[in-house]
VEXDREN-2710 file (C-alpha; in Angstrom, 1 decimal):
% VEXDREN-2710
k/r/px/py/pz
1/UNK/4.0/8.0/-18.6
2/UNK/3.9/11.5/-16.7
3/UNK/3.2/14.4/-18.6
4/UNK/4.5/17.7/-17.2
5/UNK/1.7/20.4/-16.5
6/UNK/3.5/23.6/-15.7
7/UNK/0.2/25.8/-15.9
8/UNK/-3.3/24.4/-17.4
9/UNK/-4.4/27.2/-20.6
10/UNK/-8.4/26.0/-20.3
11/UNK/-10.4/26.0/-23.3
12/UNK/-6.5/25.7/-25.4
13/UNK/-5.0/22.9/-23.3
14/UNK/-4.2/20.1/-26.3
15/UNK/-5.8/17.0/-24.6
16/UNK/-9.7/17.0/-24.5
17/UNK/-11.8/16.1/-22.1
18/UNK/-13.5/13.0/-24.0
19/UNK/-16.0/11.3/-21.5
20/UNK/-16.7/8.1/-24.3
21/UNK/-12.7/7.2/-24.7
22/UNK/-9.6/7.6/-22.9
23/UNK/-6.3/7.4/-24.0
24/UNK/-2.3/8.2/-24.1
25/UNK/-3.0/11.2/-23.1
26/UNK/-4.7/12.8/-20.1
27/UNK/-8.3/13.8/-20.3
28/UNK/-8.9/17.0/-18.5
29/UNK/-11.9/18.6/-18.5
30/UNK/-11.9/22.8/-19.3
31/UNK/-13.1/24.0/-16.0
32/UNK/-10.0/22.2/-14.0
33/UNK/-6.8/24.0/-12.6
34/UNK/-3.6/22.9/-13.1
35/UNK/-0.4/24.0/-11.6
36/UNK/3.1/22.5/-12.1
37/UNK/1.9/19.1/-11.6
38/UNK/2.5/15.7/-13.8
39/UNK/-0.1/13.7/-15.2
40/UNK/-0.1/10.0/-16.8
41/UNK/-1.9/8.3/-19.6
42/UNK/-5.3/7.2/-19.2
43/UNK/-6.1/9.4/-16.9
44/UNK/-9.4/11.7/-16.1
45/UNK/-9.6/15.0/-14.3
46/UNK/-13.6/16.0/-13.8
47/UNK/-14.8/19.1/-13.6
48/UNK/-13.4/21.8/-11.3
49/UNK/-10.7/19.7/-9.7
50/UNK/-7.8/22.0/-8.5
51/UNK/-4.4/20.6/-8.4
52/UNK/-1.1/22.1/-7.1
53/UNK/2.8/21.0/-7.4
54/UNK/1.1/17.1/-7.4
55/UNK/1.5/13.8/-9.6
56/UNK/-1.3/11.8/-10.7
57/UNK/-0.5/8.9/-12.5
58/UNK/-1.3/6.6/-14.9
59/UNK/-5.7/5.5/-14.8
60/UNK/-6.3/7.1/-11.8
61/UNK/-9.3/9.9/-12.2
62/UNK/-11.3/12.4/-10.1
63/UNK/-15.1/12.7/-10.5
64/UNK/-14.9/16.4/-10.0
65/UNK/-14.9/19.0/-7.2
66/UNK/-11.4/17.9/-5.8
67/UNK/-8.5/19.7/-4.8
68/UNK/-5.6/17.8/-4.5
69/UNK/-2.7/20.4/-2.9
70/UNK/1.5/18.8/-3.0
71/UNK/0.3/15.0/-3.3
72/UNK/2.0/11.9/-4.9
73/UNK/-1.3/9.9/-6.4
74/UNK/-0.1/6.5/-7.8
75/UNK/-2.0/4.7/-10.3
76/UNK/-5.8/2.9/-11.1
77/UNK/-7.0/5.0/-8.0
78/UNK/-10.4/6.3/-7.6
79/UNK/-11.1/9.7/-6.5
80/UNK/-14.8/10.8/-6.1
81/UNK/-16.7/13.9/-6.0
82/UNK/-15.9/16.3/-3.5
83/UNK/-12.4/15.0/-2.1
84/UNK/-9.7/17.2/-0.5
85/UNK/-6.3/16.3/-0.3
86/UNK/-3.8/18.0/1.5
87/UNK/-6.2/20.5/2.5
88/UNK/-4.7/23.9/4.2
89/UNK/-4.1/24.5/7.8
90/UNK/-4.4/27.4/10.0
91/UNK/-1.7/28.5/12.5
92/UNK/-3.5/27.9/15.7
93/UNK/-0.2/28.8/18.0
94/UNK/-0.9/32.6/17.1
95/UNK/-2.4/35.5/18.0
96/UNK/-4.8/35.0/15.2
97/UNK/-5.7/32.2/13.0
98/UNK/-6.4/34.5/10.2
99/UNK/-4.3/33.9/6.7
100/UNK/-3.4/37.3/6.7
101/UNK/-0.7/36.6/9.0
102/UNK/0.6/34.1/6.1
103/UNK/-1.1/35.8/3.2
104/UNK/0.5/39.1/4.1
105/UNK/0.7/40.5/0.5
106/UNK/-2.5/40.2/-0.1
107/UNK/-3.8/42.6/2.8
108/UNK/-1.0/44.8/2.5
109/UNK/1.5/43.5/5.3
110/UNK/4.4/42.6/3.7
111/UNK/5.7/39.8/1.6
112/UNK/4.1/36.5/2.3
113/UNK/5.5/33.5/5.4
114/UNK/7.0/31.6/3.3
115/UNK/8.1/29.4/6.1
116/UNK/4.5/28.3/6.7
117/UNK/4.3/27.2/3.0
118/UNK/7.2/25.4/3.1
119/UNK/5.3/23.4/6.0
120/UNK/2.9/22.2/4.0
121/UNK/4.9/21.4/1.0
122/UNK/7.0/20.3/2.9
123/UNK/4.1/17.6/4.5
124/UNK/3.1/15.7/1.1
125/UNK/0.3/13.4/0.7
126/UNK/1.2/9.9/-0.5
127/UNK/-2.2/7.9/-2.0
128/UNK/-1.1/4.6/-3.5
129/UNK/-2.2/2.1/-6.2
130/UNK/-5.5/0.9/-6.6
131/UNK/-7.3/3.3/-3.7
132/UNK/-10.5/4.2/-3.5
133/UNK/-11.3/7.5/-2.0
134/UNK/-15.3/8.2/-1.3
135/UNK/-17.3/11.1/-1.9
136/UNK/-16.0/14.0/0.6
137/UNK/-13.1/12.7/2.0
138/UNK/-10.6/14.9/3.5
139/UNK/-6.3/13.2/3.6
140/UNK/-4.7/15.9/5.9
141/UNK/-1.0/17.1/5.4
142/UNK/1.7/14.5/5.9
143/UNK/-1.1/11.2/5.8
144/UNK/-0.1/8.2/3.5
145/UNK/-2.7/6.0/1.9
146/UNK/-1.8/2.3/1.3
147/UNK/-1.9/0.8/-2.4
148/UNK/-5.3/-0.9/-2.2
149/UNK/-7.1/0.9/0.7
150/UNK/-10.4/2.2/0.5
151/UNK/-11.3/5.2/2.3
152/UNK/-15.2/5.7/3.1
153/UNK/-17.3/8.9/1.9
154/UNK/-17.3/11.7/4.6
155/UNK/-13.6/10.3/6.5
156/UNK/-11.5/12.5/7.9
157/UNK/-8.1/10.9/8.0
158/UNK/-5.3/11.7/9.9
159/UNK/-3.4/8.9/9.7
160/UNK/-1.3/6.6/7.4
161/UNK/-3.8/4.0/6.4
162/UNK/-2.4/0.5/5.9
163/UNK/-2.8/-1.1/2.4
164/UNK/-5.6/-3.3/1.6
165/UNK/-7.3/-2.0/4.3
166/UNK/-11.1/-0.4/4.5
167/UNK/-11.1/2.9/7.0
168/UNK/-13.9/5.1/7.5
169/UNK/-15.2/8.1/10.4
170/UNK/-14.1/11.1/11.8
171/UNK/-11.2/10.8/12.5
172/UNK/-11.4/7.8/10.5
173/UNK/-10.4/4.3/12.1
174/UNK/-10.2/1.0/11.0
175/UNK/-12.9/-0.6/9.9
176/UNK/-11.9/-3.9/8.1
177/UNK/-9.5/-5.4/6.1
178/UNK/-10.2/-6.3/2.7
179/UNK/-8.7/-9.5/2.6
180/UNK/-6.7/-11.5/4.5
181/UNK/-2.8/-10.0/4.8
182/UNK/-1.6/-13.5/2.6
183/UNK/-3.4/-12.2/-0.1
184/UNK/-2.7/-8.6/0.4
185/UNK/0.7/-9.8/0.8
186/UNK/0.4/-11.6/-2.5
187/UNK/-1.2/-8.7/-4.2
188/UNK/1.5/-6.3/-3.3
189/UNK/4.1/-8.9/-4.7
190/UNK/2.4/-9.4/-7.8
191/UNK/2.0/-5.6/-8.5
192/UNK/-0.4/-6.2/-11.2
193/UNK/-0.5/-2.0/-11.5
194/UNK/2.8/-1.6/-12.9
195/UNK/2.1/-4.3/-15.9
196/UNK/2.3/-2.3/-19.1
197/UNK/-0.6/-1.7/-21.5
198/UNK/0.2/-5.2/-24.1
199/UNK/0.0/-6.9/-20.3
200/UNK/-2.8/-5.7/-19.0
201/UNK/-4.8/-6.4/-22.1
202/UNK/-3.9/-10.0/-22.5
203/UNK/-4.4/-10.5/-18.6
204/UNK/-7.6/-8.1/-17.9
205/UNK/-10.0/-10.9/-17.5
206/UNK/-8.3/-12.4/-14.8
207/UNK/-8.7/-8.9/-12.7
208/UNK/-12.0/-10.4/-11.5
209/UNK/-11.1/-13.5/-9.3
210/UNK/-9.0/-12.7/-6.9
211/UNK/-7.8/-16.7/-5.9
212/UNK/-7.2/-17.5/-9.4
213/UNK/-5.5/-14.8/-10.2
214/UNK/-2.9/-15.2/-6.9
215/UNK/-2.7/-18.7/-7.9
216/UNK/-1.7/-17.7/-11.5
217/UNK/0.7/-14.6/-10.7
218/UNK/1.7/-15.0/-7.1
219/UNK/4.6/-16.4/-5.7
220/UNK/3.5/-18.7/-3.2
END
């Protein structure tokens, strides 16, 4: 379940932040800045996280001091402190790099590029199920982030990361899978992350072994 977010009020926004209990509804603490985004149940937006014309769904959450900018994040993923997603670029083909050449209006040059924004909008982030992002991460424009991956604290990544898969650096690179690609195979058939709530409840002790739970769920 996505709830629409046109604008976020603060302090009146009808869902409170609630660190002891989660729920239907998102919990999004009072500093955070919300514009024309969705958001889905079970869900947890720290303190000062920025987010622009994005989806975040269902149990995903940010620790706080993210930005996430025209990004698709799917569900149960793990965004910590510090994270930028879809961060801004600067148009290094011109004279000058400096935004005023996009930001015209606000220096008094004319209406704004909107050409260059419609780059960037135009270059979404996609961050699967079940991804783990680490404490001051940067995605860049246009990167997709496999359901399962895990990306290490301080990466820089600019490109698609496979699922399952553990990356890590500047520019980050591959550092390992996380299991073998039969059982990632298995885990992307099984989609545990689309199982609804009754589901997930009756089968949320079998989340922690991963062989039994294959052998129980999978296909093979």
């Amino acid at each position: 379940m996505l709830i629409d977010v046109p604008a976020f009020p603060g302090d009146n926004w009808p869902y409170p932040f609630d660190e002891r209990r989660l729920g239907d509804y998102p919990s999004i603490h009072p500093t955070c800045q919300l514009r024309d985004c969705r958001v889905g149940a079970w869900t947890e937006l720290g303190p000062y996280t920025q987010m622009a014309e994005s989806t975040f769904d269902d149990y995903s959450y940010t620790a706080g001091d993210t930005q996430i900018i025209y990004s698709d994040i799917g569900k149960f993923t793990s965004i910590a402190s510090h994270v930028r997603i879809n961060p801004g670029n600067h148009p290094m083909d011109r004279v000058t790099q400096h935004h005023m050449t996009y930001r015209r209006a606000q220096y008094g040059f004319g209406a704004d590029d909107t050409a260059f924004f419609a780059w960037r909008r135009a270059h979404r982030c996609v961050i699967g199920n079940d991804v783990w992002i680490g404490h001051g991460a940067i995605i860049l424009p246009g990167v997709c982030v496999g359901t399962g991956a895990v990306v290490g604290a301080g990466s820089v990544v600019t490109r698609n990361v496979a699922p399952y898969t553990i990356v890590g650096g500047a520019p980050a690179r591959l550092i390992r899978p996380r299991f073998a690609p039969s059982v990632a195979e298995q885990l992307l058939a099984i989609a545990w992350w689309n199982w609804d709530r009754a589901t997930l409840e009756a089968r949320f002790d079998e989340l922690n072994d991963v062989r039994t739970f294959i052998a129980k769920y999978g296909t093979a």
